[in-house]
C-alpha positions as CSV (number, residue, x, y, z in Angstrom):
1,X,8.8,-13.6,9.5
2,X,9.4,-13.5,5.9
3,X,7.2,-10.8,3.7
4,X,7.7,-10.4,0.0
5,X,6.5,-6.7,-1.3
6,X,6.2,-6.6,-5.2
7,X,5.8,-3.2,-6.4
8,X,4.3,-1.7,-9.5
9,X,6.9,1.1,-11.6
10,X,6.1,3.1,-14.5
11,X,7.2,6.0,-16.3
12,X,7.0,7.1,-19.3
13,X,6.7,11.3,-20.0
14,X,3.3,12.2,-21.9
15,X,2.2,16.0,-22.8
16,X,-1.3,14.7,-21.6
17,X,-0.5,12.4,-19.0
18,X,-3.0,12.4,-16.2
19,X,-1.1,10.5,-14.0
20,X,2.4,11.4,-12.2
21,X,4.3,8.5,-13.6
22,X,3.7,10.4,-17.6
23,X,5.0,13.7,-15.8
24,X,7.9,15.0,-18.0
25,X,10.3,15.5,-14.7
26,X,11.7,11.7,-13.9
27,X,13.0,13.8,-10.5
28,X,9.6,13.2,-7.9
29,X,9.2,9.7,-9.5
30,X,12.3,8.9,-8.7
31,X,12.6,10.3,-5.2
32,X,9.4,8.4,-4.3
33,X,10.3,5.1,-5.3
34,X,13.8,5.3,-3.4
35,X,12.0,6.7,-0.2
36,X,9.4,3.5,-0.6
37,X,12.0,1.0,-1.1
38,X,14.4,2.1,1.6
39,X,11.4,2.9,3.4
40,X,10.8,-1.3,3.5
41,X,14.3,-2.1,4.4
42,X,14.8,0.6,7.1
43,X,12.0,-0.3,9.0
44,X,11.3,-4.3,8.6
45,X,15.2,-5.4,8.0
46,X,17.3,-6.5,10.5
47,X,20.0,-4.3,9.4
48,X,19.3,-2.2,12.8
49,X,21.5,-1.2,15.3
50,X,21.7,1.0,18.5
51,X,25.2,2.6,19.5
52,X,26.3,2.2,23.1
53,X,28.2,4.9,23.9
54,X,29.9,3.9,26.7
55,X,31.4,1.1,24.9
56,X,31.4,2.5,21.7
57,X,29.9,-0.6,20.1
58,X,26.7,-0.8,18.0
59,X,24.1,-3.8,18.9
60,X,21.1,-4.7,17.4
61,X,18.2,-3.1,17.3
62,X,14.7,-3.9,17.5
63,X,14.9,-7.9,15.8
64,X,12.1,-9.3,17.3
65,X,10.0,-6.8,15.0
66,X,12.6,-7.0,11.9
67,X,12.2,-9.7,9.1
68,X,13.5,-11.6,6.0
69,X,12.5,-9.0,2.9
70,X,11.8,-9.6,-0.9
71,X,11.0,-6.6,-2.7
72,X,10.3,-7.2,-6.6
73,X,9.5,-4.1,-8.8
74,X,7.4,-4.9,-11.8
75,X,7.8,-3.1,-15.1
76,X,6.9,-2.7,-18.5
77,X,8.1,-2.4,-22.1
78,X,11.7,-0.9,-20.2
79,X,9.5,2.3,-19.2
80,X,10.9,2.8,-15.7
81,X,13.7,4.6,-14.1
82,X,15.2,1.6,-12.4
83,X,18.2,2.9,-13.8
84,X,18.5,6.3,-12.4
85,X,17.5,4.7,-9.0
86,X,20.0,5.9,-6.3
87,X,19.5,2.6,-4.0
88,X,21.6,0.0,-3.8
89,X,20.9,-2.7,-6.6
90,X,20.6,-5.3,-3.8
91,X,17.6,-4.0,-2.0
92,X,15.5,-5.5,-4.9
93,X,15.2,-7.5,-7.4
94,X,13.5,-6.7,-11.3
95,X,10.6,-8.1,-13.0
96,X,10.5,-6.7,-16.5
97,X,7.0,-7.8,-18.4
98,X,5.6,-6.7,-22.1
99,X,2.0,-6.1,-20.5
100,X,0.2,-2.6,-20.6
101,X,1.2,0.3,-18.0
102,X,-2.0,0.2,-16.3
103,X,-2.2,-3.7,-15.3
104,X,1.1,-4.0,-14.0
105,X,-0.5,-4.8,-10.8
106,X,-2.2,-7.8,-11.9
107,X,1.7,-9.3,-13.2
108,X,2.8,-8.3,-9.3
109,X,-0.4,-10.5,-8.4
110,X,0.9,-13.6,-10.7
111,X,4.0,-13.1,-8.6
112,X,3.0,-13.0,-5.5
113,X,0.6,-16.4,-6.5
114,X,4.3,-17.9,-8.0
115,X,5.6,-17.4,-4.0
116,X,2.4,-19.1,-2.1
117,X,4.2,-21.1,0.3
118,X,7.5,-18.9,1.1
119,X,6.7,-16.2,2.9
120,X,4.0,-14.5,6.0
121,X,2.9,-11.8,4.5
122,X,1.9,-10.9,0.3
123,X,2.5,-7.3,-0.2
124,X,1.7,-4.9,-3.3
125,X,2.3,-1.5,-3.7
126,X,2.1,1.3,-6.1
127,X,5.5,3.0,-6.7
128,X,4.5,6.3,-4.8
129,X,3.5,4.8,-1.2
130,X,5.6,5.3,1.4
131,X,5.4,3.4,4.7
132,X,6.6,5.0,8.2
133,X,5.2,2.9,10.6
134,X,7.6,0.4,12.1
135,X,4.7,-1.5,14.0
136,X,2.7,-1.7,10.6
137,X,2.3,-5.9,10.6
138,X,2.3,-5.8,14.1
139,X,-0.9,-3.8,13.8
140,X,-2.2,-6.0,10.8
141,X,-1.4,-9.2,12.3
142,X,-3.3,-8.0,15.6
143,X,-6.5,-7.0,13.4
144,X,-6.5,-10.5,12.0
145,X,-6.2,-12.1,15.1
146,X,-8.8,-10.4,16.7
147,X,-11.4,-10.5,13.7
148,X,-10.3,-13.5,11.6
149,X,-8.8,-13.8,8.2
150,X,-12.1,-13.1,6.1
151,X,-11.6,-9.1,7.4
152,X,-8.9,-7.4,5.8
153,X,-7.9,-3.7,7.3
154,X,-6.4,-1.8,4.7
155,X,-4.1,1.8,5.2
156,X,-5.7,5.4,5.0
157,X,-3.4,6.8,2.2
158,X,-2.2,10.5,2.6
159,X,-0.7,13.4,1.1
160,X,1.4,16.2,2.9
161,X,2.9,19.5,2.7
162,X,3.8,22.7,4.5
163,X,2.0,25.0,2.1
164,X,-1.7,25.0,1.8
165,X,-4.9,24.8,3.4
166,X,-4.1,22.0,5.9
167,X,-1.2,20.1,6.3
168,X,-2.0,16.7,5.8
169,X,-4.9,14.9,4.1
170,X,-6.8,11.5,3.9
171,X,-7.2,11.4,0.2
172,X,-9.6,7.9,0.1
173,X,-12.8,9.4,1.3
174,X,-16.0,7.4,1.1
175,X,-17.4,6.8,-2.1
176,X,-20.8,6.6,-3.1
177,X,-22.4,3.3,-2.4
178,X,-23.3,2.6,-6.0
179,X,-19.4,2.6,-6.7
180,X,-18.4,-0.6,-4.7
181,X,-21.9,-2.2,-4.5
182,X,-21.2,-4.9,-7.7
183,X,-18.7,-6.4,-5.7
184,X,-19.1,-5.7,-1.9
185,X,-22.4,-5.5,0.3
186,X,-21.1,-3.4,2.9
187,X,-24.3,-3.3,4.7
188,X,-23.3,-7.1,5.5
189,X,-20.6,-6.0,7.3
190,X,-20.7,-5.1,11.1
191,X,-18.8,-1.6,12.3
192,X,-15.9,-3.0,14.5
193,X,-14.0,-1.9,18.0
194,X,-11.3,-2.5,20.0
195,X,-9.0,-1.0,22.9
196,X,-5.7,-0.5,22.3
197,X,-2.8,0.8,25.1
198,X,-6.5,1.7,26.8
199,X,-7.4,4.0,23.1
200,X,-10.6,3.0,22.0
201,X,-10.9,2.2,18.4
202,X,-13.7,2.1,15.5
203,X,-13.3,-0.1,11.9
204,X,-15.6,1.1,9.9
205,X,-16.5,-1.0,6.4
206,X,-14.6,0.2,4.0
207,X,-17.1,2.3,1.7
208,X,-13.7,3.0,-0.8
209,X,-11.2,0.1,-0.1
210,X,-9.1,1.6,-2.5
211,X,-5.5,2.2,-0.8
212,X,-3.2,1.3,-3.8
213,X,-2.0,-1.3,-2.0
214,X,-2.2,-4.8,-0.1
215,X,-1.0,-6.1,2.5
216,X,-2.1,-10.2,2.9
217,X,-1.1,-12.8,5.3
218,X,-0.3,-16.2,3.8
219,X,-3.7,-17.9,4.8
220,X,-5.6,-14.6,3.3
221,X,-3.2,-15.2,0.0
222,X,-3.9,-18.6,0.0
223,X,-7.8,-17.9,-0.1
224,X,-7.7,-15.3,-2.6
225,X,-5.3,-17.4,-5.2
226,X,-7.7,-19.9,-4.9
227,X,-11.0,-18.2,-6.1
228,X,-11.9,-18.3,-9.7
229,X,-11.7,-15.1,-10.7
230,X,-8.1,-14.7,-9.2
231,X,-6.0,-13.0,-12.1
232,X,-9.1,-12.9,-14.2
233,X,-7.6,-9.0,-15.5
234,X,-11.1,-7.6,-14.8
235,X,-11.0,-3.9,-14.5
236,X,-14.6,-3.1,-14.0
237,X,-13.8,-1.3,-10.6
238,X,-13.5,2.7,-11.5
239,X,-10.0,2.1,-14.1
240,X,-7.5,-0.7,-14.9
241,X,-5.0,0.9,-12.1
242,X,-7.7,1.0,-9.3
243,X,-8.7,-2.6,-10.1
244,X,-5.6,-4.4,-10.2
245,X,-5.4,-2.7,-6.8
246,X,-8.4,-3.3,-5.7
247,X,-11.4,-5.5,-7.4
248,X,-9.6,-8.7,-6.4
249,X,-9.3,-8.1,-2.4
250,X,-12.5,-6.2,-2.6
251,X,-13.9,-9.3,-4.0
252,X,-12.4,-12.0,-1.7
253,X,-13.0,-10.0,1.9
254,X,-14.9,-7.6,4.1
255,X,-12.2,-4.5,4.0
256,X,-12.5,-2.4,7.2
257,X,-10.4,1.1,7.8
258,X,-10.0,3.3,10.7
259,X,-12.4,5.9,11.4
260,X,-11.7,9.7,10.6
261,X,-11.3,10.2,13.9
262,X,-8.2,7.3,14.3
263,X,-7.1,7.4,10.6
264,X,-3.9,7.3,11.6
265,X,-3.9,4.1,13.5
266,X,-3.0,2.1,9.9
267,X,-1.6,5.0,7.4
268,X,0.7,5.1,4.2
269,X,1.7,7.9,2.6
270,X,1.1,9.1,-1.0
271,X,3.9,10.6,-2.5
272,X,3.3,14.4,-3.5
273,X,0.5,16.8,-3.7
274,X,-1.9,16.1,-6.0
275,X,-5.1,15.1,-4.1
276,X,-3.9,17.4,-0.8
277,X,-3.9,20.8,-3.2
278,X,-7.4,20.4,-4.6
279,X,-8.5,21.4,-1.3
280,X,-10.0,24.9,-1.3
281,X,-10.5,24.7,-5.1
282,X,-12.3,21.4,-6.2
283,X,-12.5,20.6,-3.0
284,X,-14.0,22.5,-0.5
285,X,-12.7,22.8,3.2
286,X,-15.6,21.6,5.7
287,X,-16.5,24.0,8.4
288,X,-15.8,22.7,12.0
């Protein structure tokens, strides 16, 4: 299988900046986007082996589930830290663009329409998502099959940390209805089950579909590249960032995530705190 990711970087330091990629310290900016792009390679290359000890030889590992990579990082006006980046120059290659910070993610969507043709899956990611699940397609491509190519099951992000209320945290609750309701009908849309290694399952409609990231098999690609509003630059959905992520694909399908209660059956992680340590200040902690 071949999978192209194209990944939006920024970074530019701001005494106001509101998001992480204006932070004056290049240092968790960095670190994120080396764990995300290694991340891609370590778990969906082929460069995988396991040593036999006996003959002291290492084998391949795991090739049926490893596949032909493209990774293409996206930037702007030469505001990034490709530069600094301590991975090797070969795991990816450089888009450099002129358009503003926050739609960089529609300039990774004009890529990924340039590749239609050449590759299984169309991938997009924010610079601070990490991936950690080696069966992560396998799961995708067994939601499509099972549901069709109109539903589209996107990752619970997360944040994590051994300080703090709790551990880890979902940070793309449910929004309010009135939020998604221009461009989705979720009461369309049927709740979803399965059985997996005899687990049940729930899909739920996604009431925030928001995930910073896509993950689209060619026929979805195909679809979506094909409506008229594709590349349109609308960015009516919450900000610029969130709708270059998010208006499109919210558009085109029905978006399903796991429940609470299985929300990490299809998970990325989201580099850092900042959602995580609101909770027990601007966010309260439920009682069980």
């Amino acid at each position: 299988m071949r999978i192209i990711f194209t990944i939006a970087h920024f970074f530019k330091p701001s005494n106001d900046g509101r998001h992480a990629s204006q932070r004056k310290d290049p240092q968790p900016r960095l670190e994120a986007l080396a764990k995300s792009v290694t991340a891609l390679h370590q778990l969906f290359g082929k460069s995988q082996s396991i040593i036999n000890i006996a003959q002291r030889l290492a084998f391949p590992a795991n090739q049926p589930q490893s596949h032909e990579l493209d990774i293409v990082i996206c930037t702007t006006q030469n505001n990034h830290l490709l530069h600094q980046l301590s991975v090797p120059s070969h795991f990816y290659r450089h888009h450099s663009t002129n358009v503003e910070p926050m739609l960089l993610g529609f300039e990774c969507q004009a890529i990924l329409q340039s590749s239609l043709g050449k590759y299984d899956y169309y991938c997009f990611l924010e610079d601070d998502l990490i991936i950690h699940d080696p069966w992560f397609f396998i799961k995708l491509n067994w939601f499509t099959q099972q549901t069709g190519d109109l539903n589209l099951l996107q990752p619970n992000r997360y944040e994590i940390s051994p300080n703090g209320l709790v551990q880890k945290a979902y940070i793309d609750g449910d929004l309010a209805l009135r939020v998604t309701a221009p461009f989705q009908n979720v009461q369309e849309q049927q709740q979803l089950k399965g059985t997996i290694m005899n687990t049940p399952i729930t899909f739920n409609p996604a009431l925030n579909p928001h995930a910073g990231c896509y993950f689209l098999n060619a026929n979805q690609m195909a679809q979506w590249a094909n409506q008229p509003y594709f590349l349109d630059r609308d960015t009516s959905f919450v900000g610029a960032l969130e709708s270059a992520a998010t208006l499109g694909i919210m558009k085109t399908f029905q978006i399903y995530k796991t429940s609470s209660e299985q929300a990490s059956f299809l998970e990325i992680q989201h580099f850092g705190t900042g959602f995580l340590g609101l909770i027990g200040g601007q966010v309260g902690l439920a009682q069980r």
